[in-house]
C-alpha positions as CSV (number, residue, x, y, z in Angstrom):
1,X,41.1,-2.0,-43.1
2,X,42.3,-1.9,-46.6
3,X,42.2,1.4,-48.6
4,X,41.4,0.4,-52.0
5,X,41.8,3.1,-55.1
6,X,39.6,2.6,-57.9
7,X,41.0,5.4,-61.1
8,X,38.9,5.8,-64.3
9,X,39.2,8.7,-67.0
10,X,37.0,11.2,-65.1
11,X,36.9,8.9,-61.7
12,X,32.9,8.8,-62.0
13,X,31.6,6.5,-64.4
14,X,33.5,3.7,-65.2
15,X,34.5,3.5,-61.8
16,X,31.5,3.0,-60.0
17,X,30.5,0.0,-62.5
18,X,33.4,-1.3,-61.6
19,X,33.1,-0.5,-57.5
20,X,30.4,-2.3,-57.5
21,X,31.6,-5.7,-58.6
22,X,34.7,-5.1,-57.0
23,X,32.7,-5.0,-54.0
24,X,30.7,-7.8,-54.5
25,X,34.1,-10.3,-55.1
26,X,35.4,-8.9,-51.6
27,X,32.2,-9.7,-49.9
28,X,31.4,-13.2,-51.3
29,X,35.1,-13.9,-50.2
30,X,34.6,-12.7,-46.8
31,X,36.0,-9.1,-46.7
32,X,33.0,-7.4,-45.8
33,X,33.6,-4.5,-44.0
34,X,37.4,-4.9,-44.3
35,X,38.0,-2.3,-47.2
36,X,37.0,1.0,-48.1
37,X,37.1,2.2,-51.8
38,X,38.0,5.5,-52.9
39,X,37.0,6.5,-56.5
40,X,38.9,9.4,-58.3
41,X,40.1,10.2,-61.9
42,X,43.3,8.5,-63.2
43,X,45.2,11.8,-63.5
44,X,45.1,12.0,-59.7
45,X,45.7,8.4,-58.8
46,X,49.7,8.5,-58.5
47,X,49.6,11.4,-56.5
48,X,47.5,10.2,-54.1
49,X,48.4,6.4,-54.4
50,X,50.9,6.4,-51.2
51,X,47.6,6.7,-48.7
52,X,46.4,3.6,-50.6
53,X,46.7,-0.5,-50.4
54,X,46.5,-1.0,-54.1
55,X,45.0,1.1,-57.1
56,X,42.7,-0.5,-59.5
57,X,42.4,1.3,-62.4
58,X,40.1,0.5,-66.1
59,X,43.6,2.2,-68.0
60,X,46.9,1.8,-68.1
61,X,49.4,2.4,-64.8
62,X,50.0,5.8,-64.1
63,X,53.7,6.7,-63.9
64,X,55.2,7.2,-60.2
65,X,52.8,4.7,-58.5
66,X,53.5,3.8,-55.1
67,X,51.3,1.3,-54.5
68,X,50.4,-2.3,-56.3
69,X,48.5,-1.8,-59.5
70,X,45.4,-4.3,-60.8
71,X,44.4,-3.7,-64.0
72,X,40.9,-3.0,-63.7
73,X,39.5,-3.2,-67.8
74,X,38.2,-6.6,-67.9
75,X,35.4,-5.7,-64.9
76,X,34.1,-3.4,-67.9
77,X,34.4,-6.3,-70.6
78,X,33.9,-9.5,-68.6
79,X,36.7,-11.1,-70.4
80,X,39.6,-12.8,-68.1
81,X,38.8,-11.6,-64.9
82,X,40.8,-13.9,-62.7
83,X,44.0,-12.8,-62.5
84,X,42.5,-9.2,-61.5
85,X,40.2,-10.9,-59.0
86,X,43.1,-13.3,-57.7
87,X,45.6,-10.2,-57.5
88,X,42.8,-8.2,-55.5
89,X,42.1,-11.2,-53.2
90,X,46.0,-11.9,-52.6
91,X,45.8,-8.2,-51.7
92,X,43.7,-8.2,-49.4
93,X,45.6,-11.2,-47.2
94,X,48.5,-9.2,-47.0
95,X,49.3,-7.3,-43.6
């Protein structure tokens, strides 16, 4: 099961638009069930980013991460998705 941390300003709004398409990539690439996102507010992401397979935040990478960072902006904007969504499923097919 991959932990998955999803950080936006106020960990509410941005982030579940963006937890939901997140979720639908995983899913249509055959990781149903395999993940569980956490949402939360980017001020708390670095802190808590040890308990968690990857962060993917819609700002910039916290300081003191310690975990892989995807940038998360362009599941707001639409524009140049890909390398998020390949990062993410490369990700996910690591033990």
């Amino acid at each position: 099961m991959k932990r998955i941390l999803l950080a936006c300003g106020s960990g509410i709004a941005t982030s579940t638009a963006v937890n939901g398409k997140i979720s639908k990539i995983l899913d249509e690439n055959g990781f149903a069930g395999q993940y569980k996102i956490t949402q939360t507010k980017i001020a708390d992401a670095a802190s808590m980013s040890e308990n968690f397979d990857f962060l993917v935040a819609t700002t910039m990478a916290p300081q003191n991460l310690k975990c892989p960072f995807v940038p998360g902006v362009c599941f707001l904007t639409g524009v140049n998705t890909k390398p998020s969504i390949d990062k993410i499923l490369e990700l996910m097919k690591q033990d």
